[in-house]
C-alpha positions as CSV (number, residue, x, y, z in Angstrom):
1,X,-0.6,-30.1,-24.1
2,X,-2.1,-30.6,-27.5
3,X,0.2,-29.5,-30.7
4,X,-2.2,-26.3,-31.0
5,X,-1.0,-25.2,-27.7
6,X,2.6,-25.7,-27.9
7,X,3.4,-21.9,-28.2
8,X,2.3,-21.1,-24.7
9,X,-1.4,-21.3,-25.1
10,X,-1.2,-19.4,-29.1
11,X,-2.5,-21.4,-32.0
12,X,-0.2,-23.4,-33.8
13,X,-2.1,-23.1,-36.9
14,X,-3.9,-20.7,-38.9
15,X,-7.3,-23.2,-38.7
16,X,-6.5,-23.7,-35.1
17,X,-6.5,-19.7,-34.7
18,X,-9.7,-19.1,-36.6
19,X,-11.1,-21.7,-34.3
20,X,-10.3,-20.0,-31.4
21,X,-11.5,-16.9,-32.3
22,X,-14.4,-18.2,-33.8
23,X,-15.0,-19.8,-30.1
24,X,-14.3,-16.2,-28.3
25,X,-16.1,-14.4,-30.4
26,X,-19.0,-16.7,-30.7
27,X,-19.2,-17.2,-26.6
28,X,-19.0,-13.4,-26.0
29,X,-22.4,-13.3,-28.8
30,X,-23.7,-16.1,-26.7
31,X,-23.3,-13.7,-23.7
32,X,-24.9,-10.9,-24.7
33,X,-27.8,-12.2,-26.5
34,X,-30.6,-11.1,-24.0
35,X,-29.0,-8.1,-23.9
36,X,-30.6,-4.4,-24.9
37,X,-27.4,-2.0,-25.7
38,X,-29.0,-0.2,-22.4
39,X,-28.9,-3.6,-20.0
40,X,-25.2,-3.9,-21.4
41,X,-24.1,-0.6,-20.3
42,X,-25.2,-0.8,-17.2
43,X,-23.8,-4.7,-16.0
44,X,-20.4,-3.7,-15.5
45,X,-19.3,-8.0,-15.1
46,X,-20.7,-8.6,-18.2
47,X,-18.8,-5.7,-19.8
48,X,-15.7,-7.3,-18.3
49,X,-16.6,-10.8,-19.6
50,X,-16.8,-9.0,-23.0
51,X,-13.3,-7.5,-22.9
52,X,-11.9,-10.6,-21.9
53,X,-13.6,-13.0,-24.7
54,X,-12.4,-9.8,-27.4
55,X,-9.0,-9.8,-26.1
56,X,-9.1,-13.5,-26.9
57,X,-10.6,-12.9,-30.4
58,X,-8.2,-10.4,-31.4
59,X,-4.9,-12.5,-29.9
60,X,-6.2,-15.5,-32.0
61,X,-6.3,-13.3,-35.4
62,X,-3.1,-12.1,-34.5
63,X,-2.3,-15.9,-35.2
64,X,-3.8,-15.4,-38.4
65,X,-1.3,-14.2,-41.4
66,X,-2.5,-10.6,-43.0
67,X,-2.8,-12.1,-45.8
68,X,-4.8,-15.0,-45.5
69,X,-7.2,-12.7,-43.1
70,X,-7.9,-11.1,-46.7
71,X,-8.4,-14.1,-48.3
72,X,-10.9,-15.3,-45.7
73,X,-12.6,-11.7,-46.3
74,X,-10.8,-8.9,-47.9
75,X,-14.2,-6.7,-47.3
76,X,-13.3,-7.0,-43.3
77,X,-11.2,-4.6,-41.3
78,X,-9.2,-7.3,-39.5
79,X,-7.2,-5.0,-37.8
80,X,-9.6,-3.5,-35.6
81,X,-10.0,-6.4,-33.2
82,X,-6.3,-6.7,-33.4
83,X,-6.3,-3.1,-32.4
84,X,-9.0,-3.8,-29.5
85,X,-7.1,-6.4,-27.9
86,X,-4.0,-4.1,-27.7
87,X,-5.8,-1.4,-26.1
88,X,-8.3,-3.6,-23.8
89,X,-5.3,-5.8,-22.2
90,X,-2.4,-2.8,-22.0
91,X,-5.5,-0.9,-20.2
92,X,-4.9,2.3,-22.1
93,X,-5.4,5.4,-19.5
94,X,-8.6,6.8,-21.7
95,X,-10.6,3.8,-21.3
96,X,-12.9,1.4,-23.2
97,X,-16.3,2.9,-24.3
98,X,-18.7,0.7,-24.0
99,X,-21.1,2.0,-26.2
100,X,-18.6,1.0,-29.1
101,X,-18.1,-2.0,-28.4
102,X,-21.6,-3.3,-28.0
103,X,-21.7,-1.2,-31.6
104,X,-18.9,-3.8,-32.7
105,X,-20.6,-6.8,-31.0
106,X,-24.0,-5.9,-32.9
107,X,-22.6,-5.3,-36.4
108,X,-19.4,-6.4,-37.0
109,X,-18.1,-9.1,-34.8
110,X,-21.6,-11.8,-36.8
111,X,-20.0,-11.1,-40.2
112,X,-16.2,-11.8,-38.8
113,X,-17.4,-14.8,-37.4
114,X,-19.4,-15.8,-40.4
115,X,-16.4,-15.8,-42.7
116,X,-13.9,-16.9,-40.5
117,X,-16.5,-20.5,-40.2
118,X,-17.0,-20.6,-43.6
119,X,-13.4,-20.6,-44.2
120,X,-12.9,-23.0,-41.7
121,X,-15.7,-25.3,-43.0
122,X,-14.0,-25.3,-45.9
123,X,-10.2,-25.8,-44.9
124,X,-11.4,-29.3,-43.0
125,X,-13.6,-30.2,-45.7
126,X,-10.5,-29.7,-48.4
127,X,-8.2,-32.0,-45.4
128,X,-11.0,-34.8,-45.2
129,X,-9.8,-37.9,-47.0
């Protein structure tokens, strides 16, 4: 088990959890990129996949400290994929709607992910020797 793991599976780190999220997030884009909002709403696996890969995103920014989240991006709402993973794994009686989360997937999850690898590109590059 590798030191990023040693919390049960959570990231050690701060880096370590924008990694991860950047991995979940970016695999649940990769998995939806043929996708029309109409083709998504109506392939119930893939809308499970989704969940699944969100829940992940969200756990790994709960990894992340509040305030470093706003460092990274203080134009962000953090706390809605924090939010999202509460509701998607507790599996809340009302639901998930579907509709806003392909909403989320098309417009806010790119930026997230942008800033969270820019941040990251520039935490290694400030660690290189």
């Amino acid at each position: 088990m590798s030191s990023d793991t040693s919390r049960g599976g959570r990231a050690a780190t701060p880096l370590s959890a924008a990694v991860a999220a950047v991995r979940a997030g970016r695999k649940a884009l990769e998995f939806v990129a043929h996708d029309t909002e109409d083709s998504y709403l109506a392939n119930n696996e893939r809308q499970l996949a989704i969940e699944r890969l969100l829940i992940r995103f969200g756990e790994a920014l709960k990894s992340i400290p509040n305030h470093t989240l706003t460092q990274i991006d203080s134009n962000i709402a953090w706390a809605g994929p924090k939010g999202f993973r509460d509701i998607a794994s507790h599996w809340y009686e009302e639901g998930l709607d579907h509709r806003l989360i392909w909403h989320a997937l098309a417009n806010d999850l790119p930026p997230m992910l942008d800033s969270l690898q820019r941040w990251i590109d520039n935490q290694q590059s400030d660690s290189a020797p």
